[in-house]
Every structure is written in C-alpha cells, then in structure tokens.
LUMMIRO-419969 format. One record per residue: residue number from 1; x, z, y of N, C-alpha, C in turn; residue in three letters. Coordinates in nm, 3 decimals, always signed. Example, Ala and Ser with C-alpha at 12.3 -4.5 7.8 and 13.67 -1.06 7.14 Angstrom:
// LUMMIRO-419969
ATOM 1 +1.319 +0.780 -0.569 +1.230 +0.780 -0.450 +1.320 +0.780 -0.330 ALA
ATOM 2 +1.285 +0.708 -0.225 +1.367 +0.714 -0.106 +1.290 +0.787 +0.003 SER
This chain:
// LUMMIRO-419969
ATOM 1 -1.188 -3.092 -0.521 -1.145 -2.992 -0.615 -1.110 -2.863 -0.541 UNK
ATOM 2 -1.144 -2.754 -0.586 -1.096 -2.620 -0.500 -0.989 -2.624 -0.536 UNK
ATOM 3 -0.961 -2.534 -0.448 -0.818 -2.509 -0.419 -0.781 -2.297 -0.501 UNK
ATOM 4 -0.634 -2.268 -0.558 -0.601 -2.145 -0.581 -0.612 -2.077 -0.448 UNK
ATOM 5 -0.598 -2.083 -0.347 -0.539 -1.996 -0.226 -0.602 -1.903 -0.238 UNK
ATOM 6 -0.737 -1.924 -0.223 -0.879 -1.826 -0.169 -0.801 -1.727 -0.282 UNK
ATOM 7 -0.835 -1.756 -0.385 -0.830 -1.660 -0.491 -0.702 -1.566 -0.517 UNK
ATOM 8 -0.565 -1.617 -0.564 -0.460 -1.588 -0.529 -0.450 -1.467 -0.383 UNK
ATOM 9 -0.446 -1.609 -0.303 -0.389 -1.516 -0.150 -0.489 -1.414 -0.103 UNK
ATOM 10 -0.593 -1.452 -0.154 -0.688 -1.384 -0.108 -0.722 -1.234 -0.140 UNK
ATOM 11 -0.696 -1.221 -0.252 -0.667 -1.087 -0.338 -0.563 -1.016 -0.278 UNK
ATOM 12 -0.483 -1.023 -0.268 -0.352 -0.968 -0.168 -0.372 -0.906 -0.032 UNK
ATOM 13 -0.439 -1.008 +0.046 -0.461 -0.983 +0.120 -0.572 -0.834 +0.185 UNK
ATOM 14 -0.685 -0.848 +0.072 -0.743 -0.738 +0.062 -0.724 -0.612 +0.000 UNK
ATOM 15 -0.636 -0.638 -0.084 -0.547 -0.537 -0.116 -0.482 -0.426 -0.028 UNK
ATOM 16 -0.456 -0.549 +0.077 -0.358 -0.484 +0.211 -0.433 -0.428 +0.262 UNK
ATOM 17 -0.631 -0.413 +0.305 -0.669 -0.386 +0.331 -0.656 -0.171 +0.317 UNK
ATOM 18 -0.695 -0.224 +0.228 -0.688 -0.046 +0.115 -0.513 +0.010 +0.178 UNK
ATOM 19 -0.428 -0.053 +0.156 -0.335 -0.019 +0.171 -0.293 +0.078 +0.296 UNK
ATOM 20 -0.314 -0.061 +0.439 -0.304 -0.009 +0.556 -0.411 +0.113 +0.622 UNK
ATOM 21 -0.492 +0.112 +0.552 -0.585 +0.273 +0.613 -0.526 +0.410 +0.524 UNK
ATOM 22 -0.504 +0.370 +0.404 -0.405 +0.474 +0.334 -0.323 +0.519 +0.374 UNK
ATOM 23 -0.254 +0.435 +0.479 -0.115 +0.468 +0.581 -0.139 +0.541 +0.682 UNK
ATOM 24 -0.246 +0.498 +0.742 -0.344 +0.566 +0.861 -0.332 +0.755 +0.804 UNK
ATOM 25 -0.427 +0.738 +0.655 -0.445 +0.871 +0.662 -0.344 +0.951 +0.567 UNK
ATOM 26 -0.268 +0.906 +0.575 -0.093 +0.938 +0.555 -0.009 +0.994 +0.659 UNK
ATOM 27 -0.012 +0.874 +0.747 +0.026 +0.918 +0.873 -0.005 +1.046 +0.946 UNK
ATOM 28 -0.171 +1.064 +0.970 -0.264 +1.141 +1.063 -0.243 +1.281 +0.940 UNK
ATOM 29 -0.232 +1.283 +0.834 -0.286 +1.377 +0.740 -0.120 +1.490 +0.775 UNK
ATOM 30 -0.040 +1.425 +0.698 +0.070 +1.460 +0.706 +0.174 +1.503 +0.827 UNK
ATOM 31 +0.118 +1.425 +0.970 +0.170 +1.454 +1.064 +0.287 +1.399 +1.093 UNK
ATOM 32 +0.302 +1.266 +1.062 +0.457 +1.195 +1.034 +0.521 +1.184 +1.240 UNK
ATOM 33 +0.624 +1.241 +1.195 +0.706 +1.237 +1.329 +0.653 +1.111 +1.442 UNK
ATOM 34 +0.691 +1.007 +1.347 +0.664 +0.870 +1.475 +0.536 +0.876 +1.482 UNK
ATOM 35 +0.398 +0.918 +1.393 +0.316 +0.933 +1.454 +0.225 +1.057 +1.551 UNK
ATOM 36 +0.301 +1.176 +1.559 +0.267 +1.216 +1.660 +0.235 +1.203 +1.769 UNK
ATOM 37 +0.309 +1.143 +1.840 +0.209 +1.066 +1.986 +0.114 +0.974 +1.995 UNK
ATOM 38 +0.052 +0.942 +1.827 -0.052 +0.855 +1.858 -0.193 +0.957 +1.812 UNK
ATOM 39 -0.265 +0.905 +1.848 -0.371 +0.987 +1.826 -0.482 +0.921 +1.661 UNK
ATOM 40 -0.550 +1.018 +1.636 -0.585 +0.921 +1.482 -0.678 +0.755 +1.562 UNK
ATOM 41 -0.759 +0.792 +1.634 -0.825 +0.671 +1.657 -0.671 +0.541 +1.735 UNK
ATOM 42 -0.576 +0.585 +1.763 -0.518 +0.452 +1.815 -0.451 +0.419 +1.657 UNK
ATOM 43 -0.384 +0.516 +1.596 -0.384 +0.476 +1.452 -0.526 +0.396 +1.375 UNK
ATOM 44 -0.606 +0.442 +1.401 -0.748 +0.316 +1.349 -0.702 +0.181 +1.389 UNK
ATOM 45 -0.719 +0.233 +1.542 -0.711 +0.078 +1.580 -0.616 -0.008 +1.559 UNK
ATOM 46 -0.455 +0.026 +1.508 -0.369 -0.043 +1.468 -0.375 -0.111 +1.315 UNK
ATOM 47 -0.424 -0.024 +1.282 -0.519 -0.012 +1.102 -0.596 -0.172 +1.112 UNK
ATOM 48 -0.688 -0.155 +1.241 -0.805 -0.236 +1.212 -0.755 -0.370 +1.274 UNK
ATOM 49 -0.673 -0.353 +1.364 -0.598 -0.511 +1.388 -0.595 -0.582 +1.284 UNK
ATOM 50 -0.472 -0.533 +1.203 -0.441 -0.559 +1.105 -0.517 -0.609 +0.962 UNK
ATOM 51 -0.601 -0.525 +0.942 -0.665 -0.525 +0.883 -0.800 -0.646 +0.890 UNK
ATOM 52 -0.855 -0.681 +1.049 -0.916 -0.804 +1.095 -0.847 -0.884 +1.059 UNK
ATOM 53 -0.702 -0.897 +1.100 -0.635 -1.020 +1.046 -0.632 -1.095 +0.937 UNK
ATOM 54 -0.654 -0.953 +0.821 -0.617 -0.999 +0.733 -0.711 -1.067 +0.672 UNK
ATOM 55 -0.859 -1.002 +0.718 -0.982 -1.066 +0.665 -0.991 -1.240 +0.676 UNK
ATOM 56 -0.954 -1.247 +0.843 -0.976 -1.382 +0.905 -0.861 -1.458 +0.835 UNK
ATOM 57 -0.735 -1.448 +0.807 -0.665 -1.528 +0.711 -0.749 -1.554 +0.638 UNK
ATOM 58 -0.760 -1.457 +0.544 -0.838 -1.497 +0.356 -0.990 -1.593 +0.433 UNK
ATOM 59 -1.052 -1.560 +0.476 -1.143 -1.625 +0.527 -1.106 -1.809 +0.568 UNK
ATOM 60 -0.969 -1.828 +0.614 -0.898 -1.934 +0.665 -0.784 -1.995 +0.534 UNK
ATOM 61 -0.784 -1.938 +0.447 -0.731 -2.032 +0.368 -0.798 -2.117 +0.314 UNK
ATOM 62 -0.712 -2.223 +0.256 -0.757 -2.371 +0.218 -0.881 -2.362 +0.115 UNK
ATOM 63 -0.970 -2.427 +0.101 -1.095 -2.392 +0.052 -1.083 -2.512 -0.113 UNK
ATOM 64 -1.044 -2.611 -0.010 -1.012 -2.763 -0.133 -0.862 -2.838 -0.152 UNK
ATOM 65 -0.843 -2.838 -0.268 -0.661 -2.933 -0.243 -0.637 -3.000 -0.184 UNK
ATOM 66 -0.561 -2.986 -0.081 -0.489 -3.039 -0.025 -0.555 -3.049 +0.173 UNK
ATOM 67 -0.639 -2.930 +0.127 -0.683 -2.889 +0.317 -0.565 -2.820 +0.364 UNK
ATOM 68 -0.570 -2.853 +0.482 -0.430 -2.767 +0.604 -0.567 -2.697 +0.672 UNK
ATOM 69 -0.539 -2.557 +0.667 -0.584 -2.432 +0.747 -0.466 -2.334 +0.764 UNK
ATOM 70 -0.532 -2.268 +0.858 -0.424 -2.160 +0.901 -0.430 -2.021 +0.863 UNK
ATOM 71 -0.498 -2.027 +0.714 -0.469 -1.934 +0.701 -0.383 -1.863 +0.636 UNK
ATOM 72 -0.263 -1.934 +0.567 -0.182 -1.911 +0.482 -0.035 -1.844 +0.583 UNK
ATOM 73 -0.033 -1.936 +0.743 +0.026 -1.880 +0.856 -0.018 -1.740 +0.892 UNK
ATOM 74 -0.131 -1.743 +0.912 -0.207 -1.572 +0.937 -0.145 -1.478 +0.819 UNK
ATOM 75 -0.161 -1.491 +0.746 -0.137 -1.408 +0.606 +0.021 -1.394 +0.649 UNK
ATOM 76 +0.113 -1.436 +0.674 +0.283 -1.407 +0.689 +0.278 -1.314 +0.843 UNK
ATOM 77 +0.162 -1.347 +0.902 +0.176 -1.237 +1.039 +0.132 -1.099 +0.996 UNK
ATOM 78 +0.013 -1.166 +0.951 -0.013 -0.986 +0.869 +0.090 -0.906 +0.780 UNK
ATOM 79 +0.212 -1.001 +0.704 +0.297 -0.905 +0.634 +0.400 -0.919 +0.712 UNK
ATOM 80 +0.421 -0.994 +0.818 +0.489 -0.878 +0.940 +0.405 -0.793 +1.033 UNK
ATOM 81 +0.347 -0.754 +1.029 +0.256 -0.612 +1.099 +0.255 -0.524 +0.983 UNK
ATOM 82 +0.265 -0.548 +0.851 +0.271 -0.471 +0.742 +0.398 -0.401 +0.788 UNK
ATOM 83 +0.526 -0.506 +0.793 +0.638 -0.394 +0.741 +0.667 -0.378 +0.906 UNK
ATOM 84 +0.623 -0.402 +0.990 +0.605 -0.318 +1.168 +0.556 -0.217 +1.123 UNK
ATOM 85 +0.486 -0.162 +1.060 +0.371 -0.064 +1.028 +0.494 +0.020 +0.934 UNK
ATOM 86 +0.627 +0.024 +0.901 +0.719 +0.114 +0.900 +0.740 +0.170 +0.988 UNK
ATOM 87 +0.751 +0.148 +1.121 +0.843 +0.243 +1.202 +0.760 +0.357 +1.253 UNK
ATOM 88 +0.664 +0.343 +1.183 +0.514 +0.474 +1.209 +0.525 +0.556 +1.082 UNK
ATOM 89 +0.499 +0.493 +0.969 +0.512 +0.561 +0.807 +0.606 +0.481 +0.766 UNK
ATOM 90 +0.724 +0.550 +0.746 +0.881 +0.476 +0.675 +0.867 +0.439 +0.562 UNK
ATOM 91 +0.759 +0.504 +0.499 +0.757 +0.445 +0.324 +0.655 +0.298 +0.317 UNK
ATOM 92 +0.623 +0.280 +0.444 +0.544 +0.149 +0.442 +0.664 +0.014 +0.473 UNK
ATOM 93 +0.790 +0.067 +0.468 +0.884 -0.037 +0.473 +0.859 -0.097 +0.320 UNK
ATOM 94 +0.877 +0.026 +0.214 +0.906 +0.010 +0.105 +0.743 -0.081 -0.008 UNK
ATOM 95 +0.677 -0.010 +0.114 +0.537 -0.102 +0.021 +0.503 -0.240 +0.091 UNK
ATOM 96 +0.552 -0.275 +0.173 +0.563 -0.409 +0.288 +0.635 -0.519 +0.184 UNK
ATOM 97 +0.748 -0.407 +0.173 +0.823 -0.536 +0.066 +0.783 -0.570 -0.006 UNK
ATOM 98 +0.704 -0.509 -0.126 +0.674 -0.513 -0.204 +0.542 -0.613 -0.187 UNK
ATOM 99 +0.469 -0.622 -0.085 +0.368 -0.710 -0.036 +0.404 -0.816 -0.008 UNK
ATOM 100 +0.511 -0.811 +0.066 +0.534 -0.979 +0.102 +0.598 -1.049 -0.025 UNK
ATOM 101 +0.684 -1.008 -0.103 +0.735 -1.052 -0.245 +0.613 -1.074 -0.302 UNK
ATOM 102 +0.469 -1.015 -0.306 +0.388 -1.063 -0.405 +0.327 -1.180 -0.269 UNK
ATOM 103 +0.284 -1.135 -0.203 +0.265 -1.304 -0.091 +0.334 -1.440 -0.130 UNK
ATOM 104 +0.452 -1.449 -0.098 +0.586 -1.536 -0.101 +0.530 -1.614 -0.234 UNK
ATOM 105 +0.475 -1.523 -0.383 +0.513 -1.586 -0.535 +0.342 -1.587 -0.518 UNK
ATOM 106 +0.244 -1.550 -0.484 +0.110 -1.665 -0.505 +0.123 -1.751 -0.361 UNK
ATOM 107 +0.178 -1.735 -0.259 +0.140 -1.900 -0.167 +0.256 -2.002 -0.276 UNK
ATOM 108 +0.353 -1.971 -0.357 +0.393 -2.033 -0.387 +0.362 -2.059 -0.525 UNK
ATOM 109 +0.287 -1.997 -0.617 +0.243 -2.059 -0.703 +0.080 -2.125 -0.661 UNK
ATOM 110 +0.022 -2.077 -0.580 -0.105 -2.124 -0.524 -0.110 -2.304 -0.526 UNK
ATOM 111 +0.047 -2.321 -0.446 +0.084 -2.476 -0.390 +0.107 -2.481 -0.514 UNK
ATOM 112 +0.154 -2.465 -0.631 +0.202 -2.552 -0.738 +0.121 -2.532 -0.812 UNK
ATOM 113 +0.056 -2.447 -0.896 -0.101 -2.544 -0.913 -0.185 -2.607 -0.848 UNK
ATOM 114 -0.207 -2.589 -0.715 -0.288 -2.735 -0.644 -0.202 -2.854 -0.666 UNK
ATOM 115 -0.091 -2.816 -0.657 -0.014 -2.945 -0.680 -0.047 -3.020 -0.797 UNK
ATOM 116 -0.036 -2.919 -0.895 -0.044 -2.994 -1.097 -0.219 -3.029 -1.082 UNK
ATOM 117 -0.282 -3.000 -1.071 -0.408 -3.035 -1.067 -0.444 -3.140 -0.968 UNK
ATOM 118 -0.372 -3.186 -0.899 -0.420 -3.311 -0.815 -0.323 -3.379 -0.867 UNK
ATOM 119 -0.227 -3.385 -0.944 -0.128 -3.471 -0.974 -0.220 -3.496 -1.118 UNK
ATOM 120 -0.278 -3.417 -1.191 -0.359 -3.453 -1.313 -0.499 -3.542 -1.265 UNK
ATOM 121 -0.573 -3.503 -1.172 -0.680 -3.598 -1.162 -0.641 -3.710 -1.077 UNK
C-alpha cells in the first residue's frame, strides 16, 4: 500500500524550494547587512545546499506503509538550515517557523493515516 509521506512531506518540501532562492534574491537584491560579505554566487550556493537536500529527502521518503527511510530525518535538517538561513535574512526566522509547524503537522498526520489504513486492511 503507498504510503502519505511522498505526497504530504513532499509538497513542503518543494515549496521550500521556491522559498529559499526568494531569500537569496532578497538578500542579494536588497543588500541585507549580514549578507554583505557574501557574494551572490556563495549565497547560490547556500540556496542550493539546501535546496539539494531538500530534493534528496522528498526523493527518500517512505514510498509504502510502513518502510523506514531517511527521508523524513533529512526533511528536519533541511528545516534547520531553513531557520539557520535567518541569521542572513531575519525575516526567514519568521517563515522557518512557519515551515517547520507545517512539517511537524503532515509527518504527523502522514504517520496517522498510514497508520488508519494499515490498521483497516
């Protein structure tokens, strides 16, 4: 039986995608204090860490109920590099949170419908 994750976590995750280059050209556009000493391409590349990560999570979550992959672990590193990714753009504290609160309520409704659906068949 498949599993919610892909779908759920997975959406989020790419979400974050869009998110974290928005920050990039937030950062670089605007000229934000903490990012002045970086240059736009090391801002990419912090972008694109992140942003790899986040792919290879969604890529690594559970595919069928009741598989153990790692990608549901990956996905909580990426929304700490999310809200790390404040002390560059401060208002990415405020959208971090807001990311990991929607993380937190689909890995946790993700598990409780895999749960009701293997408890039904």
């Amino acid at each position: 039986m498949k599993s919610k994750f892909p779908v759920l976590c997975g959406s989020i995750l790419i979400c974050e995608l869009f998110i974290v280059y928005f920050a990039v050209l937030t950062a670089y556009g605007l000229e934000v204090k903490a990012a002045e000493s970086l240059s736009l391409g090391q801002l990419l590349l912090g972008a694109s860490v992140i942003a790899v990560l986040a792919i290879v999570s969604a890529v690594l979550l559970p595919r069928r109920i009741g598989q153990k992959r790692p990608g549901v672990a990956l996905g909580w590193v990426v929304q700490i590099l999310l809200l790390s990714s404040g002390f560059i753009v401060t208002s990415m504290f405020f959208v971090a949170a807001i990311f990991i609160a929607m993380w937190a309520v689909t890995v946790y409704w993700s598990a409780r419908i895999d749960r009701e659906v293997a408890a039904r068949a």
